[in-house]
LUMBALO-384060 format. One record per atom (N, C-alpha, C): z, y, x; residue in one letter. Coordinates in steps of 0.2 Angstrom, whole numbers, plus 2048, in hexadecimal, padded with zeros to 3 digits. Each point is the difference from the previous one (the first is absolute). Layout:
ZYXa
...
This chain:
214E0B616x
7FA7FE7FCx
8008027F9x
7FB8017FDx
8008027F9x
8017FA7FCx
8028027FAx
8027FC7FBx
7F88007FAx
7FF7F8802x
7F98007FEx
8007FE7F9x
8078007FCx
7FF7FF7F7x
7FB8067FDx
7FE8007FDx
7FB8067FCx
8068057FCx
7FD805802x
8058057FCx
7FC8027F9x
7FA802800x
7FB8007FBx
7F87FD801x
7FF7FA7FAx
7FB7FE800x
7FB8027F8x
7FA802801x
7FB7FF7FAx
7FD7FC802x
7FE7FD7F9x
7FA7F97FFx
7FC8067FCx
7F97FF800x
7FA8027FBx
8028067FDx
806806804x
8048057FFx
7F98077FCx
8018037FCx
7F88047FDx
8078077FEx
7FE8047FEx
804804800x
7FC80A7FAx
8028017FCx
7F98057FFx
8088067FAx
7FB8037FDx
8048037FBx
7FB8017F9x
8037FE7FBx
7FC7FE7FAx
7FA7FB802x
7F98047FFx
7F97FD801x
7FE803808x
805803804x
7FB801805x
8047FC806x
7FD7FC804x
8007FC805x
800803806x
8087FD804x
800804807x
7FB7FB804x
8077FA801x
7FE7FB803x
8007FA7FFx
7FC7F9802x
8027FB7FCx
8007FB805x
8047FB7FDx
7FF7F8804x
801801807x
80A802801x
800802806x
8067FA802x
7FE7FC806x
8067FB801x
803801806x
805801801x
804802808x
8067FE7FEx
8047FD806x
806800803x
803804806x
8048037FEx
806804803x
8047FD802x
8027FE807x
8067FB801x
804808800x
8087FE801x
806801801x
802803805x
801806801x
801803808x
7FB802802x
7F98007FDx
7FC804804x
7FF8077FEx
7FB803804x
7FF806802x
7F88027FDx
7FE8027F7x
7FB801800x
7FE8057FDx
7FA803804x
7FB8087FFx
7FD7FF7F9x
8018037FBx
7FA8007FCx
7FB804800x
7F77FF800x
7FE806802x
7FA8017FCx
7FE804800x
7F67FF7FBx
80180B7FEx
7FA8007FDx
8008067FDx
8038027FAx
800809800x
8048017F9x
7FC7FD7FBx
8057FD7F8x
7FD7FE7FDx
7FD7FA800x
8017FB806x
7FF7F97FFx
8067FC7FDx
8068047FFx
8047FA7FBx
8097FF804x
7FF804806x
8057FE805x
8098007FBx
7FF8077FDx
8058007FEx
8017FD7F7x
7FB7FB7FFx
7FE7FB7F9x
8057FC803x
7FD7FC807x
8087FA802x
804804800x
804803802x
808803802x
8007FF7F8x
7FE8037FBx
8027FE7FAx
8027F97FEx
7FB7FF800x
7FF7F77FDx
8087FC804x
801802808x
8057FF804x
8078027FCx
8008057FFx
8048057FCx
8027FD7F8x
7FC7F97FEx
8018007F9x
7FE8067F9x
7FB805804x
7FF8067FDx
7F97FE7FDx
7FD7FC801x
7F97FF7FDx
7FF7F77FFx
7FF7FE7FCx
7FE7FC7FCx
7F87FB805x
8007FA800x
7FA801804x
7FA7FE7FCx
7FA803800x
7FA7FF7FCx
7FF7F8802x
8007FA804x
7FF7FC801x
8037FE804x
8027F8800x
8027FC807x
80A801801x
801800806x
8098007FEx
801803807x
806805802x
8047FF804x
8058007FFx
8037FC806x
8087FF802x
804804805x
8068047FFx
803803806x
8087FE800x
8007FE807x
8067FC802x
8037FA7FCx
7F97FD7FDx
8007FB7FDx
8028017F7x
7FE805801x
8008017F5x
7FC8047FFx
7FE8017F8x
7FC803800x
804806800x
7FC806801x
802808803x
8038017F9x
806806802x
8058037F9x
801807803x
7FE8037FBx
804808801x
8067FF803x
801805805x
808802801x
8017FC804x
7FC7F9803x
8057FC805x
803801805x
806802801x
803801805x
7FE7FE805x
7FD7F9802x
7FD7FD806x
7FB805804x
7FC8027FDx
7FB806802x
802806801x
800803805x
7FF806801x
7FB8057FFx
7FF8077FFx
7FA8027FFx
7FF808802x
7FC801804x
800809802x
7F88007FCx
8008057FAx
7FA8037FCx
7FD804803x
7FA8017FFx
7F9805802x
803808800x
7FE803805x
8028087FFx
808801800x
8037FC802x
808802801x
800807804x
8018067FDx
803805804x
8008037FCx
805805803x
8078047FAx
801808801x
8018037FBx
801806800x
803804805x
7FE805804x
805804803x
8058027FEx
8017FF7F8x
8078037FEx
8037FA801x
8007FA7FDx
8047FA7FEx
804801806x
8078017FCx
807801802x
8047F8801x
7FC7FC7FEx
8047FA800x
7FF7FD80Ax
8097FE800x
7FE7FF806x
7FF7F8803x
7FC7FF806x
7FE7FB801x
8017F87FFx
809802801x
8057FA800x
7FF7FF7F8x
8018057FDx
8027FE7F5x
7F97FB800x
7F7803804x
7FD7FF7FCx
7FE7F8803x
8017FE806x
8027FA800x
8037FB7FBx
8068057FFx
8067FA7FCx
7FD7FE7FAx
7FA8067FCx
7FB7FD7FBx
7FE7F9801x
7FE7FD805x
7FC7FB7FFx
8077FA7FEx
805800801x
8067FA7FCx
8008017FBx
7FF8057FEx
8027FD7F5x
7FD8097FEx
7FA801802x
7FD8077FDx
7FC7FE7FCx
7FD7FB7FFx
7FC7FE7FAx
8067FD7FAx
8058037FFx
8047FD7FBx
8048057FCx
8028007FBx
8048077FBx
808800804x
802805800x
8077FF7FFx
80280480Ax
8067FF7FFx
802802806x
8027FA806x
8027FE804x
8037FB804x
8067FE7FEx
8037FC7FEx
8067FB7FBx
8057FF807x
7FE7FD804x
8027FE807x
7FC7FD805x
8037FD806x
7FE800806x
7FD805805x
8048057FEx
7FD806803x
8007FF80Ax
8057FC801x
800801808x
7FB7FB803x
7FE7FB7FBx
7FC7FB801x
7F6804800x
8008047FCx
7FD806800x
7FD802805x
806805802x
801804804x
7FE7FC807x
8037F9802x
7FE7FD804x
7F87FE802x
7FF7FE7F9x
7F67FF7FFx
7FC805803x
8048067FCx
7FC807804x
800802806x
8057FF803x
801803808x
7FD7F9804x
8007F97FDx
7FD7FB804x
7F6802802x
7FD8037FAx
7FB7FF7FDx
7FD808804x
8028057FFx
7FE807805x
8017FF807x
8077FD801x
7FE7FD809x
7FB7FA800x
7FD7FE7FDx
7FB7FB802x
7F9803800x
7FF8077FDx
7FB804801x
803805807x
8037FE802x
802807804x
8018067FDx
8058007FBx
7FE8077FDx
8078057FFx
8047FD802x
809801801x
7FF809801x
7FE803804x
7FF807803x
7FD8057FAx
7FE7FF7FDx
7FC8037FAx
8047FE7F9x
8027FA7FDx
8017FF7FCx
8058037F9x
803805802x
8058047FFx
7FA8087FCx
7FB800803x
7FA8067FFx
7FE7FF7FAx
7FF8057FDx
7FB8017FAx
7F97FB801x
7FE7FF7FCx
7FB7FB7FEx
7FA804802x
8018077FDx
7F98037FFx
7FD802807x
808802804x
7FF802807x
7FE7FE804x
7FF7FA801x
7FE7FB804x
7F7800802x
8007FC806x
7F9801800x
7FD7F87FFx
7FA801800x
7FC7FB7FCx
8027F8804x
802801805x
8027F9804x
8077FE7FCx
805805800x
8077FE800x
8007FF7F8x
7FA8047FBx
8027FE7FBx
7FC7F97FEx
7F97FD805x
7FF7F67FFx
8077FE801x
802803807x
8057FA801x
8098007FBx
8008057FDx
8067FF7FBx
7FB7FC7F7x
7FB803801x
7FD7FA7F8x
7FF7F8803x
8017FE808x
7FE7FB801x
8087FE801x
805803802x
8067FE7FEx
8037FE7FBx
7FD8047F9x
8007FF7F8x
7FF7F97FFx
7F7800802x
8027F97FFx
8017F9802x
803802805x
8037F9804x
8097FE7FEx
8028067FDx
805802800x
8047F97FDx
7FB7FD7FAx
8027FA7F9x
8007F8805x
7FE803807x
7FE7FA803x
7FA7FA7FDx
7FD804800x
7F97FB7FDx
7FB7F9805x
7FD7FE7FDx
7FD7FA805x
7F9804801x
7FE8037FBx
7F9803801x
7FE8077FFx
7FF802805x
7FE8077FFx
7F9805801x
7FD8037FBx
7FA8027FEx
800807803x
7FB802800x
801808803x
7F7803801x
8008047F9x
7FA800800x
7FF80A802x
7FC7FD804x
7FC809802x
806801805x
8067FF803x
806802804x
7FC806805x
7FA7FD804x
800805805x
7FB8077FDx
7FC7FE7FBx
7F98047FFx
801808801x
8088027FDx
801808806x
804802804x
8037FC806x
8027FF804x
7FA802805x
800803806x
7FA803805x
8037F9806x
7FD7FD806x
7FF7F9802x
804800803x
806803804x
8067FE804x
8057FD7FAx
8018037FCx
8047FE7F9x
7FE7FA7FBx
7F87FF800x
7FF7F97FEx
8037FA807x
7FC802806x
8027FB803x
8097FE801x
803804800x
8098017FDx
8017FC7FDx
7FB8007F9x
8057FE7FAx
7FD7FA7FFx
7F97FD805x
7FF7F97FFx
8047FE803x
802802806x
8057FC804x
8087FD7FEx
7FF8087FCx
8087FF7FCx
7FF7F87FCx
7FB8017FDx
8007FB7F9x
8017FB803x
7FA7FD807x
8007FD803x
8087FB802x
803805803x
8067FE803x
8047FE7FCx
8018037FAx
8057FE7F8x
7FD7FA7FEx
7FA7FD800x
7FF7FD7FBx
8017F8806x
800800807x
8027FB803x
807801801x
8038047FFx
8077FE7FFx
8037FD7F9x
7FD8037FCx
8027FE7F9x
7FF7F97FDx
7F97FC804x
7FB7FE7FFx
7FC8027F8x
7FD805802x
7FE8047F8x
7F77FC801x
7FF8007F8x
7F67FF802x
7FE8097FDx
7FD802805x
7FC8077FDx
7F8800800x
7FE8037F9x
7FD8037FCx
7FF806805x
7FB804802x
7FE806802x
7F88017FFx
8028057FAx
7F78037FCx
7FF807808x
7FB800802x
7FE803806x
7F88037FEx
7FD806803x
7FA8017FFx
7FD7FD809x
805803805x
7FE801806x
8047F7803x
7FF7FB803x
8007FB803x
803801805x
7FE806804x
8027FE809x
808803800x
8038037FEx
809802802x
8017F77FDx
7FE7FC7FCx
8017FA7FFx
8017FC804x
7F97FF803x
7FD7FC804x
8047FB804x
805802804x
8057FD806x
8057FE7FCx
8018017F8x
8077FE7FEx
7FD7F87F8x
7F98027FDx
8007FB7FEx
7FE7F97FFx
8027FB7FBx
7FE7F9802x
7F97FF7FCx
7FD8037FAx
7FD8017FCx
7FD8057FDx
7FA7FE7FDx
7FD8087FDx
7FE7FA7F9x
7FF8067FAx
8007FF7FBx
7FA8067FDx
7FA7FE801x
7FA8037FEx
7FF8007FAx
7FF8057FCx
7FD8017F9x
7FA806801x
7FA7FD7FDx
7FA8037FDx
7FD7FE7FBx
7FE8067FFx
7F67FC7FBx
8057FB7FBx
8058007FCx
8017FD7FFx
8037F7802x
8007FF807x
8027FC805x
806802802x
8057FA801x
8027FF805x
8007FB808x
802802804x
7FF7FB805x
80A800806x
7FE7FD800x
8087FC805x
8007FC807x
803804805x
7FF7FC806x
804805805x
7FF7FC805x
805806808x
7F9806800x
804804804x
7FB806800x
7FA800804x
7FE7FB807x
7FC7FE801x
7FA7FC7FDx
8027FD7FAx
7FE7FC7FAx
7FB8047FCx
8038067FEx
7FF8047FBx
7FD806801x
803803805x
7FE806802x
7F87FE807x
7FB7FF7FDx
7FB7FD802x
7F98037FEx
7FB802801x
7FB7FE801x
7FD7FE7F9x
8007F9800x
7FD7FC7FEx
8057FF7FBx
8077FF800x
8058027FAx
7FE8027F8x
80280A805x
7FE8057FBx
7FA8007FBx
7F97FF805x
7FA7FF7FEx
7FD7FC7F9x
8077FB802x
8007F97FBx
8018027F7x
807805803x
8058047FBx
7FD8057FCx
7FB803805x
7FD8067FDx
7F87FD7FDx
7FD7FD801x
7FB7FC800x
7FC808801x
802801807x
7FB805803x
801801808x
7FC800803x
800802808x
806801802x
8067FF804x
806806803x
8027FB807x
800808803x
8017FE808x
805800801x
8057FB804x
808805803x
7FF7FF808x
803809801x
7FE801806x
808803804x
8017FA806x
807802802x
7FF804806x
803804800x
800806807x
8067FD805x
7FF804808x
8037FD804x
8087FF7FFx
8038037FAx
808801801x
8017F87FBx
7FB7FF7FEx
8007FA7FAx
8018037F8x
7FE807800x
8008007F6x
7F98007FFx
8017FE7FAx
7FC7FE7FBx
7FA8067FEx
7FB7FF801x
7FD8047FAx
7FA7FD7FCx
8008027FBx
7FA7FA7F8x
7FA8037FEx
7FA801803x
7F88007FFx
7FD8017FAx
7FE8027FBx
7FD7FD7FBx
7FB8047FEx
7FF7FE7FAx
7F98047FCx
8048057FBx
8047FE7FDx
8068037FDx
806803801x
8018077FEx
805805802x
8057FB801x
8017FC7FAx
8077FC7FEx
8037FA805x
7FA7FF803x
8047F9804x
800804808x
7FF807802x
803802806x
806803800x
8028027F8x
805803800x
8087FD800x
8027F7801x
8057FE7FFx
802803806x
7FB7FF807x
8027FF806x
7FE807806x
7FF8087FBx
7FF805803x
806802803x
């Protein structure tokens, strides 16, 4: 059974940069241990929360709380895989080093001690992504799956309570997303982790989430994906027409008048 404390709550949560307004007056709870999709089009604001999460952005109005404080750079509690993670064909750095980054790579200096204690985080943390067979490899060499699953080693590696993972699949082709939901999947019910997942495409989701976390138009909206992913939902969010239409295997596809609201779910 999930753990039903809130990992992150906004009240009247608004969020912009200078004078321009993404989103405003958004209130959701996140319990603990869940499993949630963020979804909406480019440019509705998706990666505005990861920020605000992140303690990277200040909020234009209202409050959130994460893991019960307000959000702080660098919180070791959170973990975080960034938009566009992929890496050079040259980078030489090998898999295992670029793990050990996420224990003390945000900090000056070399490692003082605990190196076996280290070394133990990092071998615990690559076997948890299945990654043991590659992780001795060049970073650059790697293919697009094996290098998600060593940055999602990275950063699990500090043992965090929450982890965010924006854009993870968006160039991964569909056997490797459904891979690396599964993987998340299965890490974050052993760890009991609450995950954060910015997605364009809902259905490699579909079977593993507890909630969807919709942004548009300025809106957000919150609820299980039956909830949200709706008809009558969208339409609400877009304040325009949108069908959703499920095919026999059960994925998702989103109707509109609007290039932007078919494209989370193409």
């Amino acid at each position: 059974m999930k753990d039903q404390r809130a990992a992150i709550v906004a009240h009247g949560l608004s969020a912009g940069y200078g004078s321009r307004t993404i989103w405003t007056n958004a209130s959701f709870s996140i319990p603990a241990g869940s499993f949630t999709a963020v979804l909406g089009p480019n440019g509705s604001g998706k990666s505005t929360l990861v920020k605000l999460i992140l303690g990277l952005l200040q909020p234009a109005a209202g409050r959130i709380e994460v893991l019960g404080e307000a959000p702080t750079r660098g919180n070791s509690s959170v973990g975080y895989v960034p938009q566009g993670s992929n890496f050079d064909p040259e980078l030489s750095v090998r898999g295992r080093d670029f793990v050990g980054l996420g224990v003390d790579g945000h900090k000056w200096g070399l490692r003082l001690g605990g190196r076996t204690k280290v070394a133990a985080a990092v071998d615990a943390s690559i076997a948890s992504v299945d990654a043991r067979e590659y992780a001795e490899r060049q970073l650059g060499r790697l293919s697009g799956g094996e290098q998600q699953r060593l940055l999602l080693a990275q950063a699990l590696v500090g043992m965090p309570q929450l982890l965010l993972l924006d854009e993870q699949l968006s160039h991964l082709d569909v056997r490797n997303q459904q891979a690396i939901v599964q993987l998340v999947s299965e890490v974050a019910r052993e760890r009991s982790l609450t995950i954060l997942l910015i997605a364009h495409d809902v259905n490699p989701l579909l079977p593993h989430i507890d909630h969807v976390l919709y942004i548009a138009h300025g809106r957000l909206a919150m609820g299980k994906p039956a909830e949200i992913i709706t008809s009558d939902s969208l339409s609400r969010i877009y304040s325009s027409p949108v069908e959703v239409l499920r095919d026999s295997r059960g994925r998702v596809f989103v109707v509109g008048l609007e290039e932007e609201v078919s494209h989370p779910h193409d």
